[in-house]
C-alpha positions in Angstrom: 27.1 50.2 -24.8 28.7 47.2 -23.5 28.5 45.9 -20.1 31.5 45.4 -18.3 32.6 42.1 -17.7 32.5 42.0 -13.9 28.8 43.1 -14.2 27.9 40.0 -15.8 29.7 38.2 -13.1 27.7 39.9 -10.5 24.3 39.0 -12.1 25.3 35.5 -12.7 26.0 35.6 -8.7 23.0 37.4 -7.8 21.3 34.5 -9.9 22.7 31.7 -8.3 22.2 33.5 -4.8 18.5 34.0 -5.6 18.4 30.2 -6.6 20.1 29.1 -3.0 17.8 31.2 -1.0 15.0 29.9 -2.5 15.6 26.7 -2.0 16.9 26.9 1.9 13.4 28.8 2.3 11.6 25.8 0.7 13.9 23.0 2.6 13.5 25.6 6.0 9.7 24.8 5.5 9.6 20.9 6.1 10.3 20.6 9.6 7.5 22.6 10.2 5.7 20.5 7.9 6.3 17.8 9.4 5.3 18.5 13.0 2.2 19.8 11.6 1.6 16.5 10.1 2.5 14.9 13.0 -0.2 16.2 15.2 -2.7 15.9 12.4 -2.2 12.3 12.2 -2.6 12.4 16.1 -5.8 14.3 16.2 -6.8 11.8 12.8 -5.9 8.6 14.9 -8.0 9.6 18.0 -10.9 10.1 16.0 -10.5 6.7 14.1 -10.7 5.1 17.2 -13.7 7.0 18.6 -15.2 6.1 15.7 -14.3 2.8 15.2 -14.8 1.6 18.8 -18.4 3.3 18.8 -19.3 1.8 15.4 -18.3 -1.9 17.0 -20.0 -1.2 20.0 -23.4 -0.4 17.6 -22.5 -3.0 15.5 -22.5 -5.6 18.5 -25.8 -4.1 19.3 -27.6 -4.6 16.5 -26.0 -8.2 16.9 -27.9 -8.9 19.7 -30.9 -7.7 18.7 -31.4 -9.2 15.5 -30.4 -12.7 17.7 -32.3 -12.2 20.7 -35.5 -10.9 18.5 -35.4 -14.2 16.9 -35.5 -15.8 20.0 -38.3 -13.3 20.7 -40.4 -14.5 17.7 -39.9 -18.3 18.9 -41.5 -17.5 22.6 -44.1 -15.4 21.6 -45.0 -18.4 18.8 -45.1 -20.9 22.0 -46.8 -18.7 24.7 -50.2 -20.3 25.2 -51.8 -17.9 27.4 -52.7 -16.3 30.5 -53.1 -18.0 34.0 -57.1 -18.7 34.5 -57.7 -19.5 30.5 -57.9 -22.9 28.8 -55.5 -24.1 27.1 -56.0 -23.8 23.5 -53.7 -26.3 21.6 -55.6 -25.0 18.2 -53.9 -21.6 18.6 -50.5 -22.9 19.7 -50.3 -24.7 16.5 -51.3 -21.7 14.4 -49.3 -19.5 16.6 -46.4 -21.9 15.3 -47.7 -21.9 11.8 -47.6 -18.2 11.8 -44.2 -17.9 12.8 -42.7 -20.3 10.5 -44.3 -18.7 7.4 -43.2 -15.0 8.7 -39.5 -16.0 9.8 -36.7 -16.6 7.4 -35.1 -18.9 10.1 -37.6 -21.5 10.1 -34.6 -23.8 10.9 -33.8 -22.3 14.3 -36.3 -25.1 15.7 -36.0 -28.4 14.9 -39.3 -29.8 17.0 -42.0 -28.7 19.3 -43.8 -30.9 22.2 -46.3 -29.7 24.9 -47.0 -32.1 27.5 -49.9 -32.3 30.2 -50.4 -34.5 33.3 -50.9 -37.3 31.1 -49.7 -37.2 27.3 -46.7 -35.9 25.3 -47.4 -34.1 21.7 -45.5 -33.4 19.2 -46.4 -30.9 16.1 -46.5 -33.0 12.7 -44.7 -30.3 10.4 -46.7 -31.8 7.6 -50.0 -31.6 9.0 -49.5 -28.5 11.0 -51.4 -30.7 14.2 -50.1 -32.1 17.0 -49.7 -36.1 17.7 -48.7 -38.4 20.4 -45.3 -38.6 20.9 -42.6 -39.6 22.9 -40.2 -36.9 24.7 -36.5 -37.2 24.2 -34.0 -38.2 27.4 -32.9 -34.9 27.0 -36.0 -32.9 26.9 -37.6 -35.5 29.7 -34.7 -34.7 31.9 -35.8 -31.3 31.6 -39.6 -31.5 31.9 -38.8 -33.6 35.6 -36.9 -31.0 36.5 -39.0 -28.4 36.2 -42.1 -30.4 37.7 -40.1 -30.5 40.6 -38.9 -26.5 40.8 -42.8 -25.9 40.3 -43.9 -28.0 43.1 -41.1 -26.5 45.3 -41.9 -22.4 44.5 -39.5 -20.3 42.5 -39.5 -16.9 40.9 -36.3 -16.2 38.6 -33.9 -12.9 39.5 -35.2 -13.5 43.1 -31.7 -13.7 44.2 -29.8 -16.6 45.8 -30.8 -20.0 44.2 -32.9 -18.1 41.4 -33.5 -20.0 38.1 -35.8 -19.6 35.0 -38.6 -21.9 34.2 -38.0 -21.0 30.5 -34.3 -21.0 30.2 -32.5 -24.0 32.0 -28.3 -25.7 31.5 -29.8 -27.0 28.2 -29.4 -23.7 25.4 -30.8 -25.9 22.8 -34.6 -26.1 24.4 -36.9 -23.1 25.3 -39.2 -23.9 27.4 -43.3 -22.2 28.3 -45.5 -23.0 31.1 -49.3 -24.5 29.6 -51.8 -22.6 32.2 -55.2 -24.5 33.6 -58.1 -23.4 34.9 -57.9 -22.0 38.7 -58.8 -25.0 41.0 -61.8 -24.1 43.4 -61.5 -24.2 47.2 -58.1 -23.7 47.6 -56.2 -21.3 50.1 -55.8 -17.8 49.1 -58.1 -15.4 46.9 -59.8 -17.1 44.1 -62.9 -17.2 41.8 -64.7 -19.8 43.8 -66.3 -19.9 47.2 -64.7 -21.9 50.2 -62.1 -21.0 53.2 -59.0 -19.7 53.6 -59.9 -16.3 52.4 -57.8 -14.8 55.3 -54.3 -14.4 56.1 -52.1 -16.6 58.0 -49.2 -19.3 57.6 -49.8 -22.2 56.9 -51.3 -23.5 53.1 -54.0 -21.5 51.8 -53.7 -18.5 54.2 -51.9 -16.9 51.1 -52.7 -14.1 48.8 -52.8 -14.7 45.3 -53.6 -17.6 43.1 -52.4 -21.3 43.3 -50.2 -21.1 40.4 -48.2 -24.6 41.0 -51.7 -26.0 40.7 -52.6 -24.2 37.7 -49.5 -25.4 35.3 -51.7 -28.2 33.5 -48.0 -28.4 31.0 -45.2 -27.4 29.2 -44.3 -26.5 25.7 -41.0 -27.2 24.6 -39.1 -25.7 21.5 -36.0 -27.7 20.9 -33.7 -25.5 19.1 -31.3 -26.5 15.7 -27.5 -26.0 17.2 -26.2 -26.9 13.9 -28.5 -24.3 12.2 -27.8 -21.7 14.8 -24.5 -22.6 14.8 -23.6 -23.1 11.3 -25.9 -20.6 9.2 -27.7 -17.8 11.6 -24.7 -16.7 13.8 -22.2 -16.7 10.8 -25.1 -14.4 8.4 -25.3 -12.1 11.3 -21.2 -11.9 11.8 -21.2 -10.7 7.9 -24.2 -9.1 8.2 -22.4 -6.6 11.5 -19.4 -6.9 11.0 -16.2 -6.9 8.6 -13.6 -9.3 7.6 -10.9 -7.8 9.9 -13.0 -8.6 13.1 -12.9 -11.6 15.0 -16.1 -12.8 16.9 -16.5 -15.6 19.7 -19.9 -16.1 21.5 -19.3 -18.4 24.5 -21.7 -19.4 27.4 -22.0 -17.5 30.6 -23.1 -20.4 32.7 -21.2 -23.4 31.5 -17.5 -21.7 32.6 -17.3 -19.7 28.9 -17.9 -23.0 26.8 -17.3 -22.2 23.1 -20.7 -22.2 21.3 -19.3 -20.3 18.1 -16.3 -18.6 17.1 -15.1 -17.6 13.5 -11.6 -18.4 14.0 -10.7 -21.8 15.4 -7.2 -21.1 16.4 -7.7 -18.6 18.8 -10.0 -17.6 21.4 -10.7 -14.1 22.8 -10.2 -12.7 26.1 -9.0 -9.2 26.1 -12.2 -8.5 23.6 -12.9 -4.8 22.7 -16.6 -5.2 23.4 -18.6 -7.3 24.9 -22.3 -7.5 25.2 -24.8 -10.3 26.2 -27.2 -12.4 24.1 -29.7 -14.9 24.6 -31.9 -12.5 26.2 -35.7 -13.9 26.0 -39.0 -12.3 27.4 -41.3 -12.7 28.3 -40.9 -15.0 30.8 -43.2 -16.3 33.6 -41.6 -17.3 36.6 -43.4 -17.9 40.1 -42.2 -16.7 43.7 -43.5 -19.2 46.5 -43.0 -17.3 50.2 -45.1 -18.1 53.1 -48.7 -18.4 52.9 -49.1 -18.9 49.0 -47.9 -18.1 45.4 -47.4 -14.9 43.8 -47.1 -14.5 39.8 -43.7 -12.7 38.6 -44.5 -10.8 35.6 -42.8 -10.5 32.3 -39.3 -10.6 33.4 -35.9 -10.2 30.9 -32.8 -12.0 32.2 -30.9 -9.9 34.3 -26.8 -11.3 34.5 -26.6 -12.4 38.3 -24.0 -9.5 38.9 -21.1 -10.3 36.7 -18.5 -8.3 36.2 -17.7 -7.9 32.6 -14.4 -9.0 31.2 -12.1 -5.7 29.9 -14.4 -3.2 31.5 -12.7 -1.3 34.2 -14.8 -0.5 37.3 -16.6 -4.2 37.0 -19.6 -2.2 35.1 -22.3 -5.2 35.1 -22.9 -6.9 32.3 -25.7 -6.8 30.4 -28.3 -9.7 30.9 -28.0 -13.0 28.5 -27.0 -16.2 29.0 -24.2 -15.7 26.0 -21.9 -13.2 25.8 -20.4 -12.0 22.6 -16.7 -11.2 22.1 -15.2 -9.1 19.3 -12.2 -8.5 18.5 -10.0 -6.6 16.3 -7.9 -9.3 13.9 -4.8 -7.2 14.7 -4.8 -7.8 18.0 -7.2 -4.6 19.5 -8.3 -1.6 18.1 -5.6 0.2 20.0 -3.2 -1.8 17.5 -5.3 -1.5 14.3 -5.1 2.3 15.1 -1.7 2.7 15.7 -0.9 0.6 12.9 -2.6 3.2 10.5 -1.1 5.7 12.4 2.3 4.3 11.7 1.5 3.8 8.0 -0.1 7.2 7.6 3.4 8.6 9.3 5.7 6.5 6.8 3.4 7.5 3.8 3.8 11.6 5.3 7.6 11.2 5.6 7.9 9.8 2.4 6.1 12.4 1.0 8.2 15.6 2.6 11.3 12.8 1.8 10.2 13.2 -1.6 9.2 16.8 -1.7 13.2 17.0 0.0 14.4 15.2 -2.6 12.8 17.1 -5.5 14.1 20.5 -3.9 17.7 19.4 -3.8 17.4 18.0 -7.4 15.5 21.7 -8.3 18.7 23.1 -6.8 20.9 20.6 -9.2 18.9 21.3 -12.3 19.4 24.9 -11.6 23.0 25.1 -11.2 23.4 22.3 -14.2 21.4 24.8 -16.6 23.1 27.8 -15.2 26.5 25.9 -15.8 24.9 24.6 -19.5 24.3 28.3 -20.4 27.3 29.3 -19.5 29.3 27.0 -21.6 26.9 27.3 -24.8 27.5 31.2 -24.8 31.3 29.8 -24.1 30.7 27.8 -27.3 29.0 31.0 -29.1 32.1 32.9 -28.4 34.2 29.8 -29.4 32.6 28.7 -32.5 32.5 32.4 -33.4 36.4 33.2 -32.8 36.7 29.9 -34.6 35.0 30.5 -37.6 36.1 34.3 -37.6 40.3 32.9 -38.0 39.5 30.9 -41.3 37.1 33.8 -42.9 39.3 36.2 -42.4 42.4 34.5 -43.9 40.4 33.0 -47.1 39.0 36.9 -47.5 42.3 38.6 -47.1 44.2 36.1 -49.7 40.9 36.8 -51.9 41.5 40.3 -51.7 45.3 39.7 -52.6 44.9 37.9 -55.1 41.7 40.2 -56.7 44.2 43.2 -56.1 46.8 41.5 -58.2 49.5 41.7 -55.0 50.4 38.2 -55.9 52.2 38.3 -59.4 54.8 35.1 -58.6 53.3 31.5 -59.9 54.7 30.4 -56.5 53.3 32.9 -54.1 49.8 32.0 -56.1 50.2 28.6 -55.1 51.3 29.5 -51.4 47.7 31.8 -51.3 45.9 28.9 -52.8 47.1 26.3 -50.2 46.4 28.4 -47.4 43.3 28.9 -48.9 42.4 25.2 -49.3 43.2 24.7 -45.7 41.5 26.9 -44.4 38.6 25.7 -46.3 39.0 22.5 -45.3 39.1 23.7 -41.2 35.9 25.6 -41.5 34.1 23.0 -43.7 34.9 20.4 -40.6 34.0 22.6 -38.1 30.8 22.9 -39.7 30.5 19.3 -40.3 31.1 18.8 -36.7 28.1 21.4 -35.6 26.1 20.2 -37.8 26.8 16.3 -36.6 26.5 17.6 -33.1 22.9 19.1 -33.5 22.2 15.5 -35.7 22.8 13.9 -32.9 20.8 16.2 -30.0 17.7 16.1 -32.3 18.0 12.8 -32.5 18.3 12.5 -36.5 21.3 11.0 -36.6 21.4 7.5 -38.8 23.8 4.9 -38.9 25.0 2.8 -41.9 26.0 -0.4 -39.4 28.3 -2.9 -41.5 31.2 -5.3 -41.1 34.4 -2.5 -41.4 38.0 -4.1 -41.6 39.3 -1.4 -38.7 42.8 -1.3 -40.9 41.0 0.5 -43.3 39.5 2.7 -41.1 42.7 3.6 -39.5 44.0 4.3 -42.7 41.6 7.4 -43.5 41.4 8.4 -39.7 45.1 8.9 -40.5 44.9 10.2 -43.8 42.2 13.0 -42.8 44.5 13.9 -39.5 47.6 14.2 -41.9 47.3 18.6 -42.3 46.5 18.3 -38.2 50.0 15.7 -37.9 51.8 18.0 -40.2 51.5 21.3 -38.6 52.8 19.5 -35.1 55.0 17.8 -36.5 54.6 14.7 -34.0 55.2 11.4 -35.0 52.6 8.7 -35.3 53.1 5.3 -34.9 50.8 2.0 -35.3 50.8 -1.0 -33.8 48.2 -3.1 -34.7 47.6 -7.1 -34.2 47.3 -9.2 -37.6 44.3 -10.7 -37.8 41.4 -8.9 -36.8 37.9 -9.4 -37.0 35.8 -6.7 -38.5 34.2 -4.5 -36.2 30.2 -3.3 -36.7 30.2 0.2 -37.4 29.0 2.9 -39.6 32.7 3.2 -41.4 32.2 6.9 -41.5 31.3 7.9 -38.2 34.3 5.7 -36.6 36.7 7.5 -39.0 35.4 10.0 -37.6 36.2 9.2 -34.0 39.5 7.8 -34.8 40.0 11.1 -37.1 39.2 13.8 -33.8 41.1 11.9 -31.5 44.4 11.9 -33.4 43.7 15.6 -33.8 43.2 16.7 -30.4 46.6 14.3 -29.6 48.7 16.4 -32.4 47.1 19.6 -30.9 47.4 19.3 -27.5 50.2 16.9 -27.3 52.8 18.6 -30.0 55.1 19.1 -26.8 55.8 15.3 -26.5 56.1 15.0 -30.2 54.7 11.3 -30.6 51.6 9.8 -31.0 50.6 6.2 -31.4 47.5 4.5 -32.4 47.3 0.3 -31.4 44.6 -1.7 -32.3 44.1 -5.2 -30.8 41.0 -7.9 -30.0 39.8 -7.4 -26.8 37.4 -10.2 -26.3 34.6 -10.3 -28.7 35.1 -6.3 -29.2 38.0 -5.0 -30.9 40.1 -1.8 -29.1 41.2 1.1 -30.4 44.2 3.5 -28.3 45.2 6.5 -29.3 48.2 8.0 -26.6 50.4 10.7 -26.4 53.3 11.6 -24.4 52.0 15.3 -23.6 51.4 17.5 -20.7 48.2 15.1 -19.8 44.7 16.0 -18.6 44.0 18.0 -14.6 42.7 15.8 -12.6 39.9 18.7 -12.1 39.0 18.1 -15.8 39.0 14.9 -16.6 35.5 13.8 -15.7 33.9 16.3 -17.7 36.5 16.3 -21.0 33.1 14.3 -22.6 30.3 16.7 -21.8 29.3 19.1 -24.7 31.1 22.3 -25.0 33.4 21.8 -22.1 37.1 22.7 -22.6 39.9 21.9 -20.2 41.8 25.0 -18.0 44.6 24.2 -20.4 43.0 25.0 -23.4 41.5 27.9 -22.1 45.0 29.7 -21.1 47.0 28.7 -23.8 44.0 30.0 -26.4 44.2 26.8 -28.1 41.2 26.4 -31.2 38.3 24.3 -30.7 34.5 24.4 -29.6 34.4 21.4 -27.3 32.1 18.9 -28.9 35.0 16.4 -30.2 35.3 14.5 -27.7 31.6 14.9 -26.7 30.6 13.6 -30.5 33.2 10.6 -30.3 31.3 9.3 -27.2 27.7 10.0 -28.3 29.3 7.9 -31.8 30.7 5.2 -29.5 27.9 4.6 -27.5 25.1 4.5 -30.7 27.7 1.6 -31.9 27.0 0.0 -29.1 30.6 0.5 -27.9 32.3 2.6 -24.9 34.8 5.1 -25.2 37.3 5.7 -21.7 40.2 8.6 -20.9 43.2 7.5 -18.5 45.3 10.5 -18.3 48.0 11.8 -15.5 49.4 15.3 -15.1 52.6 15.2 -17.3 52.6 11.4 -18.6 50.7 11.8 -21.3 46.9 10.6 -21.9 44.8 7.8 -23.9 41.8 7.6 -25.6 40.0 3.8 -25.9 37.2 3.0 -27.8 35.7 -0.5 -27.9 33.5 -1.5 -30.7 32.0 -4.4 -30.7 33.5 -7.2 -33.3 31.2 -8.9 -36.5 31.5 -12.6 -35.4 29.9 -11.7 -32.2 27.2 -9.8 -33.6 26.4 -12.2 -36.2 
């Protein structure tokens, strides 16, 4: 039972409808994508930072203790003992030895002296002992200042006016007291007999030992700047951190002077961590009040109170007479954040942009395959009316003729012509099927030659002549002497030419002329086919090439044809290399170009 043709109408609707909601559900999706993204990039972001500022923070830790433990190592390799012992200058050299064959940094330290009341040493490297020597200016400016200190009474972190007998203005030197033997009879509580066992101002009414008096020396390490500078500090920047930090170590007690910094151009002040170095212990340092000395015991610099650059509340700083700066290369980590924030955003919107994109072309696709299917079964029904007209005229002037209705020599001949005709109409329209599926598969070859484009008008003309005949327009030439020959396969352009001139004595009989001019146009040759008929609708005209389209026209007025002629003549064109162009207005007629390219240009 057939189904009538508004119910076919209705599912095609329900179809399409179906389609539409689909995709508004889809496209209604993406804003709430999007803010979902949007916070999740958010929530990402603010654990990137956490992360990244706790990881620096570590990072600059481990920093300072890899540096400080070096200095560590050097201290403990020049500490020569407790107050009351003899000095031993045997064990300070293979306390020195020790740590240059356990230390990969041997050249932190370029020399080492100890000094006495009376001589200067220095440690041969090559014989491992030490020989008389001569202090530098440097190093003797140094050892007179802390004679001096000693003999006044100090005791570093004290508080106003506190210094360090081991760490003074010159980073390069680290410096150790050389203890004596206890001298005898002297104020306050000793090993020996004598007065001034009491308490009481004045000298020797102290408690505790005469430390100033027990200092027989100094050792001195003079430390490598270049090395430090130049080799340690840069292994430990790749060693901590990466390429996209910037790291600046400046001195706390020379007003921030630069002691290393990985990029010259630019210094750091709003770092985003900051943590001291140069921390050394242990370190003696003496206390002199009243009535005698007391010992300070193992003391680690403490900063005097600073308050540390980009730390809100003035939190102090932790001790060191360095302080390194790091930086993010982008400016903070703030920035560096936000920057990947902004990136992750683009790279999300370009994504649901995309995914936007690819639902609206979904929604194209659909509605170009829904209107595809509809003209192929438009082309089924076509092609099948098309081929029904010439079957059943060849089978009912068979049957004549079998049932001997045609007796006359001259009606015989009138049943064979329209037999011949009708032949020749279906064997086209197959040709043309069968050169339209040649050319969607693909399989379609081209004999490309030199063709003279007179001859080719010539059996474009002659093939169109039943077509020409039936109309009973007029067709005219006009073509310019002297053309080039044009590269083509001669068959296929007759073709062309041969379809065109048809559809213009089929669909332009009213105006009852047609005209074909062919002139050079550059180095391609053009070929025009007009008419003077009812023209194309404006509506039609950008889709009178597409496959199995046929204009409103054609359609009302029941006019034969499947649609792929002019389709065929463009896919022809185009494989030639050429282009093929329809200028047409509503009642002034319409014409056809085709521009193939000429021989002497493709030579």
């Amino acid at each position: 039972m057939k189904m009538p043709k508004k119910s076919w109408v209705r599912i095609a609707w329900e179809r399409q409808g179906r389609t539409v909601a689909l995709v508004l559900s889809l496209l209604s999706l993406l804003p709430v994508l999007a803010v979902l993204q949007y916070r999740w990039i958010g929530e990402v972001s603010e654990a990137e930072r956490e992360r990244m500022s706790n990881g620096l923070r570590s990072a600059a830790s481990r920093f300072g203790q890899d540096f400080n433990q070096e200095l560590g190592r050097i201290m403990r390799a020049i500490q020569t003992g407790r107050p009351g012992a003899q000095p031993d200058v045997s064990r300070l050299a293979e306390n020195i030895y020790e740590w240059t064959e356990s230390t990969s940094h041997r050249g932190m330290v370029r020399d080492f002296y100890i000094t006495d009341s009376e001589s200067v040493q220095r440690l041969n490297p090559q014989s491992g002992y030490f020989e008389q020597a001569v202090l530098p200016p440097h190093i003797a400016a140094i050892h007179r200042e802390l004679v001096s200190r000693a003999q006044t009474g100090f005791r570093p972190g004290s508080g106003e006016g506190a210094e360090t007998a081991n760490l003074v203005s010159d980073w390069s030197v680290l410096v150790m007291p050389r203890f004596g033997m206890p001298p005898f009879g002297g104020g306050g509580r000793g090993p020996g007999p004598g007065p001034g066992r009491g308490r009481g101002p004045g000298p020797g009414s102290g408690r505790g030992l005469d430390f100033p008096r027990m200092i027989a020396g100094w050792v001195f390490a003079e430390l490598d700047s270049e090395y430090i500078t130049k080799k340690l500090l840069p292994q430990l920047v790749r060693r901590h951190f990466r390429d996209d930090y910037q790291v600046e170590i400046v001195s706390r007690v020379t007003d921030d002077a630069v002691i290393f910094r990985t990029d010259e151009r630019e210094s750091i002040r709003d770092a985003d961590t900051a943590t001291g170095l140069f921390r050394v212990g242990p370190d003696f340092g003496f206390r002199f009040q009243g009535g005698g000395p007391q010992m300070g015991g193992p003391w680690m610099g403490r900063g005097g109170g600073r308050e540390a650059k980009g730390t809100p509340g003035g939190r102090p700083e932790d001790g060191g007479r360095w302080e390194l700066r790091v930086k993010h290369k982008s400016g903070s980590l703030d920035q560096a954040v936000a920057m990947a924030r902004y990136r992750n955003l683009a790279i999300s919107g370009g994504i649901l942009m995309l995914m936007a994109a690819s639902i609206g072309l979904l929604l194209l696709t659909t509605r170009r395959a829904q209107r595809l299917a509809r003209l192929q079964m438009e082309f089924v029904a076509g092609v099948s009316h098309e081929l029904r007209t010439p079957l059943t005229v060849i089978c009912s002037a068979g049957d004549n003729l079998a049932d001997g209705l045609v007796v006359s020599e001259q009606q015989a001949r009138r049943y064979g012509s329209v037999i011949r005709d009708e032949g020749r109409r279906l064997a086209d329209m197959v040709e043309q099927i069968l050169r339209f599926a040649g050319i969607q598969s693909g399989r379609a070859r081209y004999d490309v030659q030199p063709v003279d484009v007179m001859e080719v008008v010539d059996r474009a003309i002659q093939a169109s002549g039943p077509a020409l005949q039936q109309s009973g327009c007029r067709l005219e030439q006009d073509i310019e002497p002297g053309l080039p020959p044009v590269m083509a396969d001669p068959t296929a352009l007759t073709h062309c030419l041969s379809n065109l001139i048809g559809n213009a004595a089929k669909y332009a009989k009213e105006g009852g002329w047609i005209g074909v001019q062919v002139q050079s146009s550059g180095d391609q040759v053009a070929i025009r086919v007009r008419d003077r008929g009812p023209g194309i609708e404006a509506g039609d005209l950008p889709h009178v090439f597409e496959p199995f389209y046929r204009g409103q026209r054609a359609v009302s007025e029941q006019i034969q044809g499947a649609g792929m002629g002019l389709s065929l003549v463009k896919r022809i064109v185009e494989a030639h290399s050429g282009s093929v162009a329809v200028d047409s207005e509503t009642g002034q007629g319409a014409c056809f170009s085709i521009h193939i390219p000429a021989a002497s240009t493709s030579e």
